[in-house]
C-alpha positions in Angstrom: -7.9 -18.0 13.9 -6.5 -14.8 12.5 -10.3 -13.3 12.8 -9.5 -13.8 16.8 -5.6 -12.9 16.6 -6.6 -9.3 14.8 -9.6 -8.6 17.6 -6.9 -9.9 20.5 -4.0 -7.4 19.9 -5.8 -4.4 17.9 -8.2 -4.5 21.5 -4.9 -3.9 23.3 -4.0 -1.0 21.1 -1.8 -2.9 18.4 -2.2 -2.3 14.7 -2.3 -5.6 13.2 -0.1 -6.3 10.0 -1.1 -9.3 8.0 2.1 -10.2 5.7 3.2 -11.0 3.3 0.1 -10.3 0.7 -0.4 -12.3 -2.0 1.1 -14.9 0.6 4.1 -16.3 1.2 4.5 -20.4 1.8 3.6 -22.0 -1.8 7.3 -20.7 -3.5 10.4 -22.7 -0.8 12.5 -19.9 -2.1 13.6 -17.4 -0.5 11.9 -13.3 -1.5 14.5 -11.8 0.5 16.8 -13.0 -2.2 14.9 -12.6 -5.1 11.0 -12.4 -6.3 9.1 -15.5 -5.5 6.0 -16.9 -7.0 2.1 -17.8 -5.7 1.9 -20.0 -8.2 -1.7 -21.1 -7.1 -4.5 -20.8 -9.8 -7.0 -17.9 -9.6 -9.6 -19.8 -8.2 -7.5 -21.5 -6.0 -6.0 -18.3 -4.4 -9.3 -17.0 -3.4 -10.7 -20.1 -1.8 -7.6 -20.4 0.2 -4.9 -17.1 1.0 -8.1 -14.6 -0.2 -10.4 -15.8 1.8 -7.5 -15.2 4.8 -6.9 -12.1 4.0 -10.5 -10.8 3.3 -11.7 -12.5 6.4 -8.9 -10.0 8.7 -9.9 -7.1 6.5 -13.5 -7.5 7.3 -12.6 -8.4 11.2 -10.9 -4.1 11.0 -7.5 -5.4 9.9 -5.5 -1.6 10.2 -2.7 -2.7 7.9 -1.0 -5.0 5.5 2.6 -5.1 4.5 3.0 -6.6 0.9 5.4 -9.4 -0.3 7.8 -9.6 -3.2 5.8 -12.2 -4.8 4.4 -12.5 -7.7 0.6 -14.1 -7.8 0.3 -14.7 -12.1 -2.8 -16.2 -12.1 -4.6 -13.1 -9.9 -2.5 -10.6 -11.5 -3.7 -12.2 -15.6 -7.5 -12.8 -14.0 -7.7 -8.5 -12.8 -5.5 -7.7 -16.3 -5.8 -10.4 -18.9 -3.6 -8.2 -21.1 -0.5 -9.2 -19.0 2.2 -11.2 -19.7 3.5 -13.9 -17.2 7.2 -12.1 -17.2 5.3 -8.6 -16.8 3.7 -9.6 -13.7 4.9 -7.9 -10.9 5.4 -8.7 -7.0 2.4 -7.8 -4.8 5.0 -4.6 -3.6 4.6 -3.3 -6.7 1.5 -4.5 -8.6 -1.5 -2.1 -8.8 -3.6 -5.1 -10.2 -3.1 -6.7 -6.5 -2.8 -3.6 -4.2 -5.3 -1.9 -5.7 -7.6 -3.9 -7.9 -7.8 -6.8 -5.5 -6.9 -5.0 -2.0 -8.2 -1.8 -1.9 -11.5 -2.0 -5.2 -12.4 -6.1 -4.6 -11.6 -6.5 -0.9 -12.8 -2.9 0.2 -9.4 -2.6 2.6 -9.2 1.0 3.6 -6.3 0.9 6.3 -2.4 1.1 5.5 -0.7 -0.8 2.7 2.9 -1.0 3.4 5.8 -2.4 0.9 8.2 -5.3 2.6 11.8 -4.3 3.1 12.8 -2.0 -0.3 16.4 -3.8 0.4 15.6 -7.2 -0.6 16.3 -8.5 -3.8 12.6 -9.7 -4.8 12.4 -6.1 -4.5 15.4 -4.3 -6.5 15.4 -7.1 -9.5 12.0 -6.2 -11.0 13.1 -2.8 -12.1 15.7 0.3 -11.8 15.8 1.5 -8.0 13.9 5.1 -9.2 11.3 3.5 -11.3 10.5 1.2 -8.5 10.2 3.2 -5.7 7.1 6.0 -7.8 5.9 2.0 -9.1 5.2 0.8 -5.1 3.1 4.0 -4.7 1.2 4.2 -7.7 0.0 0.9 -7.5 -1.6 1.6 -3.9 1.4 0.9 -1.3 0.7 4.3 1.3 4.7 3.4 2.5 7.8 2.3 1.9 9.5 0.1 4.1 13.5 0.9 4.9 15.9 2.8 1.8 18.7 1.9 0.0 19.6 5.1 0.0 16.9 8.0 1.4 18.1 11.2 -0.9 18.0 8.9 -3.7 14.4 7.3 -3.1 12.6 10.8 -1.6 14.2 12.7 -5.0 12.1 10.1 -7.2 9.0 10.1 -5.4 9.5 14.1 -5.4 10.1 14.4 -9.3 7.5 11.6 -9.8 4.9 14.2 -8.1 6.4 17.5 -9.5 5.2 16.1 -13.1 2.0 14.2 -12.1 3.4 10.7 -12.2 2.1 10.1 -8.7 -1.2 12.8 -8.3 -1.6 14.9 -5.0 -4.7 12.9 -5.0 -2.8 9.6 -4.3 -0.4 11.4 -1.8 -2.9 12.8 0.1 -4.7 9.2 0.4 -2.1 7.7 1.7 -1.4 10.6 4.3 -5.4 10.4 5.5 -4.4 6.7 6.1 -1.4 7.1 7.8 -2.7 9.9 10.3 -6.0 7.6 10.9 -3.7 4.9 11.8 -1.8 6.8 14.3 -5.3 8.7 15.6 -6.7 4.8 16.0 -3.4 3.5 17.8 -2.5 7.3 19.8 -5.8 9.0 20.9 -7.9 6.2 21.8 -8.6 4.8 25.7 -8.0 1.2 25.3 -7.8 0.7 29.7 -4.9 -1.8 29.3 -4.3 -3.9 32.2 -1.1 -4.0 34.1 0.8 -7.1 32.5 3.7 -8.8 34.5 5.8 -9.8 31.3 8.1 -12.0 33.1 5.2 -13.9 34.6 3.3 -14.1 31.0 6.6 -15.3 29.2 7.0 -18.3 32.2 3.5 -19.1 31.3 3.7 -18.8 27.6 6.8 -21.1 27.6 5.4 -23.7 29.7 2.9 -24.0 27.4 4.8 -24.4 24.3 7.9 -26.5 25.2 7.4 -29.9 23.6 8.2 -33.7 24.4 8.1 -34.7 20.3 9.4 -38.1 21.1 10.8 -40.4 23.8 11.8 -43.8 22.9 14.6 -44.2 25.9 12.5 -46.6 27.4 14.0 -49.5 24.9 17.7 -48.2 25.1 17.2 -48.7 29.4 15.7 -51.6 30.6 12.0 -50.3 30.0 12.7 -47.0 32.1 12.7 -43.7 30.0 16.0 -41.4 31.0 12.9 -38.7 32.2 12.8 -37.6 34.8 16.8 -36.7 35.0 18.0 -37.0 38.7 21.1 -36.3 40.2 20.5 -39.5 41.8 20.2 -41.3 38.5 22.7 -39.2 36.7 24.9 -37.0 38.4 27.2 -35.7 35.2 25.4 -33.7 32.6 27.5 -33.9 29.4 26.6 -30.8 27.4 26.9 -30.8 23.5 26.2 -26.7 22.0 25.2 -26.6 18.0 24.9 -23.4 16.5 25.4 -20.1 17.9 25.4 -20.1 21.6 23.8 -16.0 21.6 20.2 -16.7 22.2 18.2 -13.5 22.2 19.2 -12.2 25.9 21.2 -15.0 27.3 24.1 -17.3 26.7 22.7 -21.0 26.2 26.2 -22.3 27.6 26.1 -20.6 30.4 22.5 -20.4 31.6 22.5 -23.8 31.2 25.3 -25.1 33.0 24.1 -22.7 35.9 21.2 -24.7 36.1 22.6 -27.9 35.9 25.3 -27.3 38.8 22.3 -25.3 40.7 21.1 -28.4 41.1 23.9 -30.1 42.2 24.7 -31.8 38.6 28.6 -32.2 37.9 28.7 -30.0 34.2 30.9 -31.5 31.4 31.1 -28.8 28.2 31.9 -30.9 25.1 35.2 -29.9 23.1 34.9 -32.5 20.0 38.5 -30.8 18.8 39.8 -32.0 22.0 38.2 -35.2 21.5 39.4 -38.6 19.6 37.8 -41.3 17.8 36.8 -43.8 20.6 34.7 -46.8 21.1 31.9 -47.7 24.2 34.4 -49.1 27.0 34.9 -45.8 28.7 31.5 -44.4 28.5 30.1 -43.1 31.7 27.1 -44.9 33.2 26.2 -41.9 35.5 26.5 -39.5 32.5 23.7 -38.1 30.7 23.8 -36.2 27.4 21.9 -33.1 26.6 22.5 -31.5 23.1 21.6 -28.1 22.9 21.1 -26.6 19.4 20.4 -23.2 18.1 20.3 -23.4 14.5 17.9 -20.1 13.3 16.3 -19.2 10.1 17.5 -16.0 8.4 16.7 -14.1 5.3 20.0 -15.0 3.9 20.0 -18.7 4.8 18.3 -20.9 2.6 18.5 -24.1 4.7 19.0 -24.9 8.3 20.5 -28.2 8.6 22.3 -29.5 11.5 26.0 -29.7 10.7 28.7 -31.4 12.8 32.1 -31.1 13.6 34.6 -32.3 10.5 36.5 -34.0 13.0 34.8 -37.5 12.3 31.8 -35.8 13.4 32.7 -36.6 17.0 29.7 -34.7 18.3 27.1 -36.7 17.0 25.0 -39.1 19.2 26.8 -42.3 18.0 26.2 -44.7 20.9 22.8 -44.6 21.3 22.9 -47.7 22.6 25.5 -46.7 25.2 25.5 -43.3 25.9 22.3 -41.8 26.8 21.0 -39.0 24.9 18.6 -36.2 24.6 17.9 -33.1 22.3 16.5 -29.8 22.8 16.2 -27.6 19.6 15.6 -24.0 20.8 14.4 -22.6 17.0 13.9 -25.0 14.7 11.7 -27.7 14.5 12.8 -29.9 12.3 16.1 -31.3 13.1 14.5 -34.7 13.6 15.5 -35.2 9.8 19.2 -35.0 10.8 18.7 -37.1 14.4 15.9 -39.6 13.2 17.2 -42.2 16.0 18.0 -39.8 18.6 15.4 -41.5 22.1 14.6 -38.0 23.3 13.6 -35.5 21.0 12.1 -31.5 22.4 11.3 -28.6 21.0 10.9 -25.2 22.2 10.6 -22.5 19.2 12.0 -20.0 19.7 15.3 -19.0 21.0 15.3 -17.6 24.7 16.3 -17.8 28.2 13.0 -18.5 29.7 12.3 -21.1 26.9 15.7 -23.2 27.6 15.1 -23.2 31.2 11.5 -24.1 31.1 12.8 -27.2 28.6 15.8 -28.0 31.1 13.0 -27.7 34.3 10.6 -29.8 32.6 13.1 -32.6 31.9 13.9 -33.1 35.5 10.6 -33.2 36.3 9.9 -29.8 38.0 7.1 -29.6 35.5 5.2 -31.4 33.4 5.1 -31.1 29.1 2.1 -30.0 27.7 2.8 -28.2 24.3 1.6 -29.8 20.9 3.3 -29.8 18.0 2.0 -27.2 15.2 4.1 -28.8 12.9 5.3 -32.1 11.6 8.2 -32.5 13.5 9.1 -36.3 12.0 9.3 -34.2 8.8 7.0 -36.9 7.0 9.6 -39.6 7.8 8.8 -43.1 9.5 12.1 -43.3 10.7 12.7 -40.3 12.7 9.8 -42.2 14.9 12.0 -45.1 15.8 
């Protein structure tokens, strides 16, 4: 798979970057906070993130960007004479960048550093020292500055008394103007793309029907397909930030909704009071919308409802007919286990939500599959 994904965009005139080298995935912390650990064995390492990397490399991979972690067992196997607190993150390790990248791996293109900012970055050593440390051990750039004057002085003194060699400057330079000569001067006869038409398509794809148990909360019938008919007031319930990446979620989807002749009901929970089932609407549907996304200074993403007795939860499942839709994250199952309809989409976007709301009133059909384990290894998000 990433043999194919480095052919398919470097053939349309893209430099692929595999990240983040050693590889990122075995440590659950966080690097952007602090340096993270591969703790894989040696052995193990090769046979599994190794083999991914060497495999791009030899499919003409034109750049890497390293991680701030830390692989101790490949680090001790290239230089036994290292302690486990003297390893250093793949950003700044010649045993990895070089020894392993550049000597074991024969990678000639680009090796950029992640983000100099983060803090698996600037806790391994002082700010100069690091900065002449990336480049030494066989990084060709340095991604973002602290502070430029600061970081170009200490490359510039670390040259002026042959700390870093003109040698290693000029290698990296060769790499960096082959890079752009690859990406700049050659004819790659790309075809006209209608991105709007490729995003519609691409979403259609990838919106996913995880779960739909409705049928036993309604008489054997499942709540899909939504029809005015059947339900004529949309009850909408927003988690997280309503900015998606170029839309509002509240608006474009109560456009839709009332497009479509639906009668659109915003949830206020503040506005709201503890109640029981008598009053529920038979005619009413529930949609929750949530956009709860990652970030590099969020260490968890968990659903979290209002303090107000948590008014916005689906309480009445029973009664009040509901359905999910997470726009970024895949997981929330673990925080809605009984919840009848359960859909993700992936990523945060207009064309994604309205694919999602289409789809659940039928104006297309679901196909996407489910890359991940979206019960979250639970039985009873299943229910």
């Amino acid at each position: 798979m990433t043999k194919e994904y480095v052919n398919t965009i470097q053939a349309y005139g893209i430099a692929a970057c595999a990240k983040h080298f050693p590889g990122d995935g075995v440590d659950f912390r966080d690097q952007h906070l602090h340096p993270t650990y591969n703790s894989l064995s040696a052995e193990k390492w090769y046979e599994t993130y190794g083999a991914i990397y060497k495999n791009m490399i030899d499919a003409g991979l034109l750049s890497i960007m390293t991680g701030h972690i830390v692989s101790p067992a490949v680090s001790q196997k290239k230089n036994p004479n290292l302690q486990f607190e003297d390893c250093l993150p793949g950003s700044l390790s010649k045993e990895l960048l070089t020894d392993v990248l550049r000597e074991e791996f024969g990678f000639n293109g680009v090796i950029t550093t992640d983000a100099t900012i983060m803090g698996g970055y600037t806790m391994n050593m002082p700010r100069e020292e690091a900065v002449v440390q990336s480049i030494k051990a066989g990084a060709d750039m340095l991604v973002f500055t602290t502070d430029f004057e600061q970081d170009y002085e200490a490359l510039l003194a670390a040259v002026k008394v042959g700390i870093i060699s003109e040698e290693r400057l000029n290698e990296s330079v060769l790499r960096i103007l082959a890079l752009k000569a690859v990406l700049c001067l050659r004819d790659y006869n790309l075809p006209d793309i209608d991105v709007a038409k490729a995003a519609k398509e691409c979403a259609d794809k990838a919106v996913t029907l995880v779960k739909d148990t409705s049928a036993k909360y309604n008489d054997g019938a499942s709540y899909l397909p939504l029809t005015v008919e059947k339900y004529p007031k949309v009850r909408l319930v927003l988690l997280g930030e309503d900015k998606l990446y170029d839309c509002s979620m509240k608006d474009t989807a109560v456009s839709f909704f009332m497009e479509r002749g639906f009668d659109v009901n915003v949830y206020e929970p503040f506005l709201d009071d503890l109640h029981g089932t008598t009053k529920l609407k038979e005619d009413e549907i529930t949609i929750y919308l949530a956009n709860e996304q990652t970030a590099s200074n969020r260490t968890t993403v968990r659903l979290n409802w209002c303090p107000k007795h948590a008014l916005d939860i689906p309480r009445f499942i029973h009664e009040q007919k509901s359905i999910f839709i997470s726009l970024s994250n895949p997981y929330h199952l673990m925080d809605i286990p009984r919840v009848p309809v359960y859909i993700n989409t992936y990523s945060a976007t207009k064309v994604l939500l309205e694919q999602a709301l289409s789809k659940i009133l039928g104006e297309s059909e679901f196909t996407g599959q489910s890359p991940v384990d979206a019960f979250c290894g639970m039985e009873d998000t299943k229910i």
